[in-house]
TIDO-753772 format. One record per residue (C-alpha): residue number from 1; residue in one letter; z, x negated, y. Coordinates in steps of 0.1 Angstrom, whole numbers. Example, Ala and Ser with C-alpha at 12.3 -4.5 7.8 and 13.67 -1.06 7.14 Angstrom:
# TIDO-753772
+-----+------+-------+-------+-------+
: pos : code :    pz :    px :    py :
+-----+------+-------+-------+-------+
:   1 :    A :    78 :  -123 :   -45 :
:   2 :    S :    71 :  -137 :   -11 :
+-----+------+-------+-------+-------+
This chain:
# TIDO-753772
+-----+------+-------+-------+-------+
: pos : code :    pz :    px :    py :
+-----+------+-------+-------+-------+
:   1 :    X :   889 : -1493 : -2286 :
:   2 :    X :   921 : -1494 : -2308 :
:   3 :    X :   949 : -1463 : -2308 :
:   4 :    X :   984 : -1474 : -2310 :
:   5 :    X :   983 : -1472 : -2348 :
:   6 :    X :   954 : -1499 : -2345 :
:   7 :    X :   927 : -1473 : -2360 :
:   8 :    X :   892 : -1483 : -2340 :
:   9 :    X :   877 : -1454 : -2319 :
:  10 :    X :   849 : -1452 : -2300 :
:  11 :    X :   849 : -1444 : -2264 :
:  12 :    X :   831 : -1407 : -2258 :
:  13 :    X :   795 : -1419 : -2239 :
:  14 :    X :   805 : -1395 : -2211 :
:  15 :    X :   837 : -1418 : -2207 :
:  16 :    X :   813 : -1447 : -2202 :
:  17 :    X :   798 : -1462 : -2173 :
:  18 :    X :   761 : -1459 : -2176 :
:  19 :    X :   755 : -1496 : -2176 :
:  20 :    X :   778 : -1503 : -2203 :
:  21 :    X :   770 : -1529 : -2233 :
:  22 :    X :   786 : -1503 : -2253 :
:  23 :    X :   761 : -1475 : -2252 :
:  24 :    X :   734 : -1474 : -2281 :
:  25 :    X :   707 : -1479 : -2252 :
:  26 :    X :   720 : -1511 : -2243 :
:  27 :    X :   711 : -1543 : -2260 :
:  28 :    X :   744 : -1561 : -2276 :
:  29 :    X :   738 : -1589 : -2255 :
:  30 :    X :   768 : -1611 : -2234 :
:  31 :    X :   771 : -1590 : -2203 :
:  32 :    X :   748 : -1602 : -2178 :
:  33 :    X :   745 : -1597 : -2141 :
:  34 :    X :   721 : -1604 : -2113 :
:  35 :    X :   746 : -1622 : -2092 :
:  36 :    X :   748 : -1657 : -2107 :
:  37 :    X :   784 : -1657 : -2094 :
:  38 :    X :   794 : -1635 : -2125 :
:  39 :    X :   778 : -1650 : -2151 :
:  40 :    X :   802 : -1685 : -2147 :
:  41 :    X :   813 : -1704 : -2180 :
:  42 :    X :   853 : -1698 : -2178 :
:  43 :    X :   870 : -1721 : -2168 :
:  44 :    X :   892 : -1738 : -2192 :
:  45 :    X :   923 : -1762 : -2179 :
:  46 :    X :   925 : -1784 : -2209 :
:  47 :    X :   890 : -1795 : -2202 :
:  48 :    X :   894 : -1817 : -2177 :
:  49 :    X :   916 : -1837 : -2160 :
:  50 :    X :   925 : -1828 : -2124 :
:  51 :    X :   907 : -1857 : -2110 :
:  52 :    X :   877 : -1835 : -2128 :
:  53 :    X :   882 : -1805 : -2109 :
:  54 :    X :   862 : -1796 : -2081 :
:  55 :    X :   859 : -1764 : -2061 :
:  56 :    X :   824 : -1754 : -2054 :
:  57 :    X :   802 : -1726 : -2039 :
:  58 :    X :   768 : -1715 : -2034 :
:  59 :    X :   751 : -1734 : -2003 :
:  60 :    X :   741 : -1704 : -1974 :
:  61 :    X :   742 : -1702 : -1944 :
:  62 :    X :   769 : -1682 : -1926 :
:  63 :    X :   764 : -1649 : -1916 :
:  64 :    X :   782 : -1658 : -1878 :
:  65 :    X :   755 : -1664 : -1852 :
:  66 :    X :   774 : -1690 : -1836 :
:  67 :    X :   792 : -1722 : -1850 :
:  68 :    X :   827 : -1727 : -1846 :
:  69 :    X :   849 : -1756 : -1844 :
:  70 :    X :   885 : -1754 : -1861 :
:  71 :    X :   913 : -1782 : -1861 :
:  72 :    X :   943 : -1781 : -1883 :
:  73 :    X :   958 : -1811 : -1870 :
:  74 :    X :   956 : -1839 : -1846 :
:  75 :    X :   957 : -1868 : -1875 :
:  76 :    X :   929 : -1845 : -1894 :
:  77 :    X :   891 : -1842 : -1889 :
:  78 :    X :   876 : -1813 : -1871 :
:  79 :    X :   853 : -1789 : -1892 :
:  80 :    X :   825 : -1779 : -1872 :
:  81 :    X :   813 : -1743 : -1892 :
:  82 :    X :   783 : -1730 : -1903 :
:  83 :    X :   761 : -1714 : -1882 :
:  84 :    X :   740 : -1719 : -1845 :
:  85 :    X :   757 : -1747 : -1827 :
:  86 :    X :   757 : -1749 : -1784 :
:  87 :    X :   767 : -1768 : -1760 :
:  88 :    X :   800 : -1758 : -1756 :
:  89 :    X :   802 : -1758 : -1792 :
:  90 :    X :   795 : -1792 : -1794 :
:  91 :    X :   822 : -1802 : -1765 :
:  92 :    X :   846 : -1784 : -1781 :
:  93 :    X :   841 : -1806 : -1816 :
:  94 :    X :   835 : -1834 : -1796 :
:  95 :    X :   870 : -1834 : -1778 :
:  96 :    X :   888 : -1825 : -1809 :
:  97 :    X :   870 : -1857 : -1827 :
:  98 :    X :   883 : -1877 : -1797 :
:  99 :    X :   921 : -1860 : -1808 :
: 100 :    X :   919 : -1870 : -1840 :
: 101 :    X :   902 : -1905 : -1831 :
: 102 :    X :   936 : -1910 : -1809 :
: 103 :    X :   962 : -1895 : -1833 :
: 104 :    X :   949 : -1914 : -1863 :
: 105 :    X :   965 : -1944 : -1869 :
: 106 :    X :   947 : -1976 : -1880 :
: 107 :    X :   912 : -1962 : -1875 :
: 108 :    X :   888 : -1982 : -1859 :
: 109 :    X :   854 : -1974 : -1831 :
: 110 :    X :   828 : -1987 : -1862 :
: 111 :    X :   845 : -1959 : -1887 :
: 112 :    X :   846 : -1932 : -1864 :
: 113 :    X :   812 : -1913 : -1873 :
: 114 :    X :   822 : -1921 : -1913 :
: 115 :    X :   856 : -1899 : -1908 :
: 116 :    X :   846 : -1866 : -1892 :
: 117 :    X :   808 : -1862 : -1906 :
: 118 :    X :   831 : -1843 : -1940 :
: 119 :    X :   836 : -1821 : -1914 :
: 120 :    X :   801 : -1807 : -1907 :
: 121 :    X :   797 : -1777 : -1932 :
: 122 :    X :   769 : -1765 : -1918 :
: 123 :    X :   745 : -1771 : -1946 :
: 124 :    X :   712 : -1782 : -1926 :
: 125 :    X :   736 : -1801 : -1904 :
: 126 :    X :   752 : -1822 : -1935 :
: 127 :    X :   718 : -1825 : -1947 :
: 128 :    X :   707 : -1843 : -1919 :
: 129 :    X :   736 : -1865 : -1923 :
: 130 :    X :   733 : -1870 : -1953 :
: 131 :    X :   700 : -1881 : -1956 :
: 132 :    X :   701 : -1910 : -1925 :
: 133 :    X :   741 : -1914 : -1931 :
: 134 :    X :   735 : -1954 : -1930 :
: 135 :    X :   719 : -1953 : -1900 :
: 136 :    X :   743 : -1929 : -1883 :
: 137 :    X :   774 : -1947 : -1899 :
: 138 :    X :   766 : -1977 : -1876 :
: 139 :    X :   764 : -1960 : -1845 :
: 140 :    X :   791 : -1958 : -1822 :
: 141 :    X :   802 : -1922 : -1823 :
: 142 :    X :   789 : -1912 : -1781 :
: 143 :    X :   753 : -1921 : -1799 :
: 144 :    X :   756 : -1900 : -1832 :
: 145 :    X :   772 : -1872 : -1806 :
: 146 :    X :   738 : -1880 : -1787 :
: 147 :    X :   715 : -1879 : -1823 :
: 148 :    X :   734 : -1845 : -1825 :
: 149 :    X :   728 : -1830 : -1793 :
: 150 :    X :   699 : -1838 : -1794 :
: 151 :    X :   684 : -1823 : -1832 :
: 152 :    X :   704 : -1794 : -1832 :
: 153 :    X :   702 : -1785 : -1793 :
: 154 :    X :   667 : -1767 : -1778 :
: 155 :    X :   652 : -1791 : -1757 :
: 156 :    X :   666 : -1794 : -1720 :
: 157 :    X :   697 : -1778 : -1729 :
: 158 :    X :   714 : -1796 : -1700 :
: 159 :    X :   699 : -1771 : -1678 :
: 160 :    X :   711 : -1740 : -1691 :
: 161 :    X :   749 : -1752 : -1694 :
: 162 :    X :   763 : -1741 : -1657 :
+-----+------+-------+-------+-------+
């Protein structure tokens, strides 16, 4: 540490936190961290352009129970969340696809399942998508709603919705 009339001192070990790089038991290594969040290259502006830039973050699985679906806007997709979907959980995204299939101008039946599948975050969800997207991009979107219900509901879930 530098005084104000830029003479190095060192920091009394007491004044230290026991897991500092600074003590002589610790190797003079980068610091390092178990959480692989922390130990992230910095990010430097001038290294890409902003085409370049995307936001990312580790894949898990939300700590809600239940699934939620938010919409922002009628002319926007829905986001169906991470987590257990249900029924009414699945009505609820449904209807708000069916907004945004109304409100959306210029969007035909045959590109309906294409434009709200960005909004499935739930990772075993997208995956699912994402690995038979072709053939769910040609259905009509009542028969991916169908495909849904019916991989990510338990089995005769008709009979428990009153």
């Amino acid at each position: 540490m530098k005084t104000r009339s830029g003479k190095r001192t060192e920091l009394p070990s007491s004044l230290l936190p026991p897991s500092s790089p600074l003590l002589p038991s610790s190797p003079l290594t980068p610091l390092s961290s178990p959480n692989p969040l922390i130990n992230r290259p910095h990010y430097n502006s001038s290294d890409c352009s902003s085409s370049d830039v995307s936001i990312s973050a580790p894949v898990t699985m939300s700590s809600k129970s239940t699934a939620e679906v938010t919409h922002v806007g009628s002319n926007k997709p829905p986001v169906l969340s991470a987590g257990t979907v249900s029924p009414e959980v699945l009505c609820q995204f449904e209807n708000a696809c069916h907004l945004f299939f109304r409100n959306k101008e210029g969007l035909e039946p045959k590109d309906f399942v294409t434009r709200i599948t960005g909004g499935l975050h739930d990772p075993l969800i997208s995956d699912w998508y994402w690995t038979g997207q072709v053939t769910f991009n040609a259905l009509l979107f009542e028969d991916f709603m169908k495909e849904l219900h019916n991989k990510w509901l338990a089995n005769n879930w008709e009979q428990d919705v009153c």
